[in-house]
C-alpha positions in Angstrom: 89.8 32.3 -10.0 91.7 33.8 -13.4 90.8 36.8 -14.8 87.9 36.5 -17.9 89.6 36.6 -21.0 88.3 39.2 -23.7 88.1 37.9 -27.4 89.2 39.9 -29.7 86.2 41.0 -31.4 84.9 42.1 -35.1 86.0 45.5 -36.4 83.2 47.9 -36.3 82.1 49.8 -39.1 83.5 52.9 -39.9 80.3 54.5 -40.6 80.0 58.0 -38.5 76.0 57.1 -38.3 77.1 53.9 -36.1 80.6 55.0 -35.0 79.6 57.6 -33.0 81.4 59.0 -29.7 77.7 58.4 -28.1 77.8 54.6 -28.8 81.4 53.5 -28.8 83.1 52.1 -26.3 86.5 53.2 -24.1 89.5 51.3 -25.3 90.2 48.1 -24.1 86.5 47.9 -23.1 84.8 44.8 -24.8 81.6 43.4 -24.9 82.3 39.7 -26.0 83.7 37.2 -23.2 84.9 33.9 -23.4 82.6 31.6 -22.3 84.9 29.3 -19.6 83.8 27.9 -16.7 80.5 29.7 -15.2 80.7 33.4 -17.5 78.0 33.1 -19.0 75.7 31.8 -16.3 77.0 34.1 -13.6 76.3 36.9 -16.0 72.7 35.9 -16.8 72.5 35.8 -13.0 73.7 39.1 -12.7 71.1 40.5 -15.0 68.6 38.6 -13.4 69.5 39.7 -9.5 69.1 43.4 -11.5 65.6 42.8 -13.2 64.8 41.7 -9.4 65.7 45.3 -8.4 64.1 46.9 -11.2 60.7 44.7 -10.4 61.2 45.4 -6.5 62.0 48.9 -7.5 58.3 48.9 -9.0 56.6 47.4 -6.9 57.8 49.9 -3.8 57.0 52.7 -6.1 53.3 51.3 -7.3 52.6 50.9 -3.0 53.2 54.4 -2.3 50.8 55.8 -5.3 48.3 53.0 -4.4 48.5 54.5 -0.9 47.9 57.7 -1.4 44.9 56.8 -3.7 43.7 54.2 -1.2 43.8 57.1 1.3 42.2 59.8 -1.0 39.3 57.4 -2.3 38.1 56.9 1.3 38.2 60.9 2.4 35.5 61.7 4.7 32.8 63.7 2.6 33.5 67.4 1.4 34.8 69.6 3.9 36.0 67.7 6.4 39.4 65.9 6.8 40.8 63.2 8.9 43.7 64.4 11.0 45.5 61.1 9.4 44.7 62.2 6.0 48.0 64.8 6.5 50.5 61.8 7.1 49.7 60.1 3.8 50.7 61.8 1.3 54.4 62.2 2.5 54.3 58.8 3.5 53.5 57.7 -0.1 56.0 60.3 -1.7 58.6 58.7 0.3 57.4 55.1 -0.3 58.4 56.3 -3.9 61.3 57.6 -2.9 62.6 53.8 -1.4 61.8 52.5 -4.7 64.0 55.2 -6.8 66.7 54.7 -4.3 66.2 50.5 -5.1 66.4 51.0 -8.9 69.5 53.2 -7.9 71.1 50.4 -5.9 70.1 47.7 -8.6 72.0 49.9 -11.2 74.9 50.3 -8.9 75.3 46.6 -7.9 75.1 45.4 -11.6 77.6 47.7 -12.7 80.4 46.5 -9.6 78.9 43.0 -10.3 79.3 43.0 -14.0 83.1 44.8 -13.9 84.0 43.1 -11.0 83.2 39.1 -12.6 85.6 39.9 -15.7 88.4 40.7 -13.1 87.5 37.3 -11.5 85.9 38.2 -8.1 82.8 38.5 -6.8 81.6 41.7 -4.7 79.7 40.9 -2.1 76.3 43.1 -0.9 75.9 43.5 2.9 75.3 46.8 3.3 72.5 47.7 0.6 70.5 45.0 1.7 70.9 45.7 5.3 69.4 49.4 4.6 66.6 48.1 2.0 65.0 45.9 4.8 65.5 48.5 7.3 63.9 51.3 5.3 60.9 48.5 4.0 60.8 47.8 7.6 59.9 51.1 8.4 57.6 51.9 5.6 55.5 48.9 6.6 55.4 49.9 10.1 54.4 53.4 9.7 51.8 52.7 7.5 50.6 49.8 9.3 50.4 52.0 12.3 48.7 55.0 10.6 46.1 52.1 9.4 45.3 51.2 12.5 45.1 55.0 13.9 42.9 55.8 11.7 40.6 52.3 12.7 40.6 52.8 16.1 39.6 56.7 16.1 36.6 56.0 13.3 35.0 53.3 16.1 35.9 56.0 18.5 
């Protein structure tokens, strides 16, 4: 596959409100691309594979605070704790944990992806996915496990 061509695009205005060193770009950087072949689509996936992330991202992060308040809504009455009660709270801080390190990996990948498709390659993902259903894996182990703990010593 050939390199993505850059078209040349309009000058920018010399305004210092809008030509600041905050908002332009590098040289040689640009963000128009000619539209040949399967651009355009295969960056539209590329944003899309990153809104996955972000919603994934989200969604890992929402479980961990919905544990902990799951956890905390069914507390034994005043005074007295469940031995169990001790495990949830790290396990939800690091349930939202997983999901900052997700976003992280979703803004890493569509950086590579996005630089790497006007080059005219395609990086491919084996090892972040490999450690995000590893460390999901986990998460949904542990606190299936600490569910059923806590079950099985309240009929005890």
């Amino acid at each position: 596959m050939a390199p993505v061509k850059h078209v040349a695009s309009l000058p920018l205005p010399t305004s210092p409100h809008i030509r600041s060193p905050l908002f332009s770009l590098p040289q040689g950087i640009s963000l128009r691309l000619e539209n040949s072949g399967s651009v355009a689509r295969d960056h539209l996936a590329s944003e899309r594979t990153f809104l996955a992330y972000m919603r994934t991202s989200l969604a890992i992060a929402s479980s961990g605070v919905a544990l902990v308040q799951f956890f905390s809504a069914a507390a034994l009455p005043k005074g007295s704790t469940h031995r169990l009660h001790h495990y949830i709270r790290p396990l939800g801080a690091s349930t939202v944990v997983v999901g900052l390190v997700v976003l992280f990996i979703g803004v890493v990948r569509y950086f590579t992806v996005q630089s790497a498709l006007t080059k005219g390659y395609f990086p491919v993902a084996r090892l972040a996915t490999g450690f995000i259903a590893v460390v999901l894996t986990a998460l949904v182990t542990l606190t299936f496990a600490i569910m059923l703990a806590g079950k099985l010593e309240a009929k005890a």
